[in-house]
C-alpha positions as CSV (number, residue, x, y, z in Angstrom):
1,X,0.0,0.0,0.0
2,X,1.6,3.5,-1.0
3,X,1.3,6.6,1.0
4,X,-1.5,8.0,-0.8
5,X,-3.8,5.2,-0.3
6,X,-2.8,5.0,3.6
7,X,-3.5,8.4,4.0
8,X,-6.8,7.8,2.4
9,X,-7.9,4.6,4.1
10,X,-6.7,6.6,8.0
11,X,-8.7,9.3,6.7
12,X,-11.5,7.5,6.1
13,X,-11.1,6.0,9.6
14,X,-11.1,9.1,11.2
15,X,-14.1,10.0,9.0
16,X,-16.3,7.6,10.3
17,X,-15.0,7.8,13.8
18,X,-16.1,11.7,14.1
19,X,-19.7,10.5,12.4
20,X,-20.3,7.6,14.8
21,X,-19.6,9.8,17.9
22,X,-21.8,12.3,16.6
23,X,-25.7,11.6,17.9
24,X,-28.4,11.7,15.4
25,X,-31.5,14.3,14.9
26,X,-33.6,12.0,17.0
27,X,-31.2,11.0,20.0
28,X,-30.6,14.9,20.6
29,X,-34.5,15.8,20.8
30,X,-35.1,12.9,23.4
31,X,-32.0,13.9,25.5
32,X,-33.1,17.3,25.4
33,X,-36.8,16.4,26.6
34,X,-36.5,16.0,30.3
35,X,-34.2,19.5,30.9
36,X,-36.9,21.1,28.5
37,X,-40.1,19.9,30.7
38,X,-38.3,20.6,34.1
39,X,-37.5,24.4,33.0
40,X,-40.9,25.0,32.0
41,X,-42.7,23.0,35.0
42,X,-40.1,25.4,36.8
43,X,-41.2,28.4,35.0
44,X,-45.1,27.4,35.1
45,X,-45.1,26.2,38.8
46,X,-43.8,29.9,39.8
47,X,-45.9,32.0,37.1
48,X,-49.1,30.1,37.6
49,X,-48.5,30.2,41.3
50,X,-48.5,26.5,41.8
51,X,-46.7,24.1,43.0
52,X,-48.7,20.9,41.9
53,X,-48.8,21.8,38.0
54,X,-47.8,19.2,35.4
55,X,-46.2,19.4,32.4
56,X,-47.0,18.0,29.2
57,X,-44.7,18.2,25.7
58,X,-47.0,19.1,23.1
59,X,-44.2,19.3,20.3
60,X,-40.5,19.6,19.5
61,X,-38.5,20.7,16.3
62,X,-34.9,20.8,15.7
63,X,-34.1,23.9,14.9
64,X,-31.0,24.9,12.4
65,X,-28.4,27.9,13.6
66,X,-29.4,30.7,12.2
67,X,-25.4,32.1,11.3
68,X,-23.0,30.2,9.7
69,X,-21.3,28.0,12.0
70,X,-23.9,28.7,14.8
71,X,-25.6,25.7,16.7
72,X,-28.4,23.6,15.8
73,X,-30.7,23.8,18.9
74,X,-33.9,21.9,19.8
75,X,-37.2,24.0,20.5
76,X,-40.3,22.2,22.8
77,X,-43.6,23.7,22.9
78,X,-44.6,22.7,26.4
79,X,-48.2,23.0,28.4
80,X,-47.9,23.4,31.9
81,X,-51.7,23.0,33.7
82,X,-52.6,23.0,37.5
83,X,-54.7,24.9,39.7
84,X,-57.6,25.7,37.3
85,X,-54.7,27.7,35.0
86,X,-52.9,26.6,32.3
87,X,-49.8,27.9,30.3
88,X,-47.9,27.5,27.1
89,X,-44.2,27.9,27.4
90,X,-41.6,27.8,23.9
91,X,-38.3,26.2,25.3
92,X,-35.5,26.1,23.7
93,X,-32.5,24.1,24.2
94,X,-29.3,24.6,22.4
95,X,-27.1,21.6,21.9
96,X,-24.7,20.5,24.8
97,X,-26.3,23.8,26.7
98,X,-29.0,24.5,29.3
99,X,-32.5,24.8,28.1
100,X,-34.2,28.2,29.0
101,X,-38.2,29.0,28.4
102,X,-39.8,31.9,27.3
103,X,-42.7,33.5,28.0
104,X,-45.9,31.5,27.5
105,X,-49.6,32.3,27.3
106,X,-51.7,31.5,30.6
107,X,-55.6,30.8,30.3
108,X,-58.2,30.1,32.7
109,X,-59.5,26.8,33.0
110,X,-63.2,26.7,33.0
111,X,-64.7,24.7,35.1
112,X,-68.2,23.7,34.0
């Protein structure tokens, strides 16, 4: 084997190395999901004034970076209910980082 073709073949190597390490669209969303649904139970909890809410993922989207060499992140649309109130939180959770939620919409829950 000559030099070029080792070079290739160790290359190659390395290539798939670096891919198999790397965790798919999928894995990222699902390891995101509990830190997503704990910040805006968190968030909820306080703004709703209570303690007892639950949290529900309603859906999620992998998001691309927005600059060129920026971070993909993963963004949750999360319902937090308890109380007789319910809120809508939009948390977003860039890769490898915390997860922080912004503001949501709270409703009354009507009870009939």
């Amino acid at each position: 084997m000559n030099a070029r073709n080792l070079m290739l073949v160790l290359a190659s190597a390395a290539g798939f190395a670096v891919l198999a390490g790397c965790q798919s669209q999928g894995q990222i969303v699902a390891n995101a999901q509990d830190t997503a649904t704990q910040t805006a139970l968190k968030r909820g909890q306080f703004e709703l004034g209570c303690p007892s809410a639950t949290a529900t993922v309603l859906s999620n989207e992998m998001v691309q970076p927005i600059l060129w060499g920026g971070r993909e992140r993963v963004e949750y649309s999360i319902g937090v209910s308890g109380c007789g109130k319910r809120a809508t939180y939009v948390v977003i959770c860039p890769e490898s980082d915390e997860c922080f939620a912004a503001s949501g919409a709270e409703n009354q829950i009507d009870s009939k």
